[in-house]
C-alpha positions in Angstrom: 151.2 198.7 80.8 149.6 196.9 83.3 146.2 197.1 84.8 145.0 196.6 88.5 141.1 195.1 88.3 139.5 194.4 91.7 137.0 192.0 89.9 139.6 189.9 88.4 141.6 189.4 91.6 138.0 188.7 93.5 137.6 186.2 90.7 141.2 184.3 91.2 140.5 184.1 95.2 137.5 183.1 94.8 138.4 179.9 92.4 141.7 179.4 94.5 139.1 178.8 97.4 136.7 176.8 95.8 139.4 174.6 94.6 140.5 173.9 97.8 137.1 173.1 99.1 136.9 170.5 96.1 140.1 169.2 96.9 138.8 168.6 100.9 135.5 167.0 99.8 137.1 164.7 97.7 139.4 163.6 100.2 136.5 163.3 102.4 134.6 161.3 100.0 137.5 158.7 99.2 138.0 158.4 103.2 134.5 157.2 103.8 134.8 155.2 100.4 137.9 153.6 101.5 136.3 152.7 104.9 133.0 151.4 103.7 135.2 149.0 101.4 136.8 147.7 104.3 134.0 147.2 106.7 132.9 145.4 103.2 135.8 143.2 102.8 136.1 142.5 106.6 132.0 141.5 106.3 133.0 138.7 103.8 134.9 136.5 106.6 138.0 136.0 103.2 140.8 134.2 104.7 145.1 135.2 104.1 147.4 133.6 101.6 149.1 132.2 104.9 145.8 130.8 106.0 145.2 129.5 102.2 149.0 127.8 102.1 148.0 126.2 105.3 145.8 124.0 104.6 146.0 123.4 100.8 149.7 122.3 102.4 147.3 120.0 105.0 144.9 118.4 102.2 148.4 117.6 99.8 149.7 115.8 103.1 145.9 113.7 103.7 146.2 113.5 100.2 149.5 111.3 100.3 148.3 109.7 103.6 145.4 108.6 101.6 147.5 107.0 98.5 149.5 105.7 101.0 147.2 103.6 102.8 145.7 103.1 100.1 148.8 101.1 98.7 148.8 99.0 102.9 145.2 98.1 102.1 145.8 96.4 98.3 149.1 95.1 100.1 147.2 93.3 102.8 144.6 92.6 100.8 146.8 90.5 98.4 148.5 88.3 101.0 145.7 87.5 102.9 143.6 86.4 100.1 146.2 84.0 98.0 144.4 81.3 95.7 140.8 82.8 96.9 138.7 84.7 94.8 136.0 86.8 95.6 132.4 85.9 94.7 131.3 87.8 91.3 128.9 90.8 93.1 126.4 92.9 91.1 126.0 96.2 91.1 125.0 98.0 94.7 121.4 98.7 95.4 119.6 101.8 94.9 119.8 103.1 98.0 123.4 100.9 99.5 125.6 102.4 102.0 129.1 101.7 99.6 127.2 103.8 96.7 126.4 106.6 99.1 130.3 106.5 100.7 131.3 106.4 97.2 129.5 109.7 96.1 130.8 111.3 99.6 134.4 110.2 98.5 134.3 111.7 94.8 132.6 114.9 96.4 135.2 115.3 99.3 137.8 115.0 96.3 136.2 116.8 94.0 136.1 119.4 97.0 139.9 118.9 97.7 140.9 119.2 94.3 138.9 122.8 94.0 141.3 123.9 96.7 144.1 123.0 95.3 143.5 124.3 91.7 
């Protein structure tokens, strides 16, 4: 035999509606999450893949560019200056331009080589 109680069907709509109002909160919630993350993310200036490809695919090509004149410049170098040697140098002054390229250079490929990695 079954029993009708008012109280216990109050009770059931009563849950039924609060679970629903949970249920639209949380969606609420995760909405404004979702957005804050992306005005976030949009905040940090982050570049795409495509962007990323680009130009490690740009400092591979300066790369080779590099090696290869590089290669012209020991060329030339070596059929210009048959039977002369260079004078004996020291090492550069404190302060000399060639030691301050030098430090630019192994930054710029310590820089490049970052990217790549």
């Amino acid at each position: 035999m079954q029993t009708r109680n008012p109280l216990f069907d109050d009770l059931s709509r009563v849950m039924t509606s609060a679970a629903g109002a949970f249920q639209g909160a949380r969606d609420e919630v995760e909405a404004r999450v979702r957005t804050h993350l992306e005005r976030i993310v949009a905040d940090m200036d982050l570049v795409d893949r495509d962007e990323f490809e680009a130009v490690k695919e740009m400092a591979a090509n300066a790369r080779a560019e590099n090696e290869r004149l590089a290669a012209e410049i020991e060329i030339a170098e070596a059929g210009t200056g048959e039977g002369e040697e260079d004078p004996p140098r020291g090492p550069p002054e404190k302060g000399c331009r060639t030691r301050r390229l030098s430090r630019r250079k192994s930054a710029i490929d310590g820089g490049i080589l970052q990217l790549l990695a």
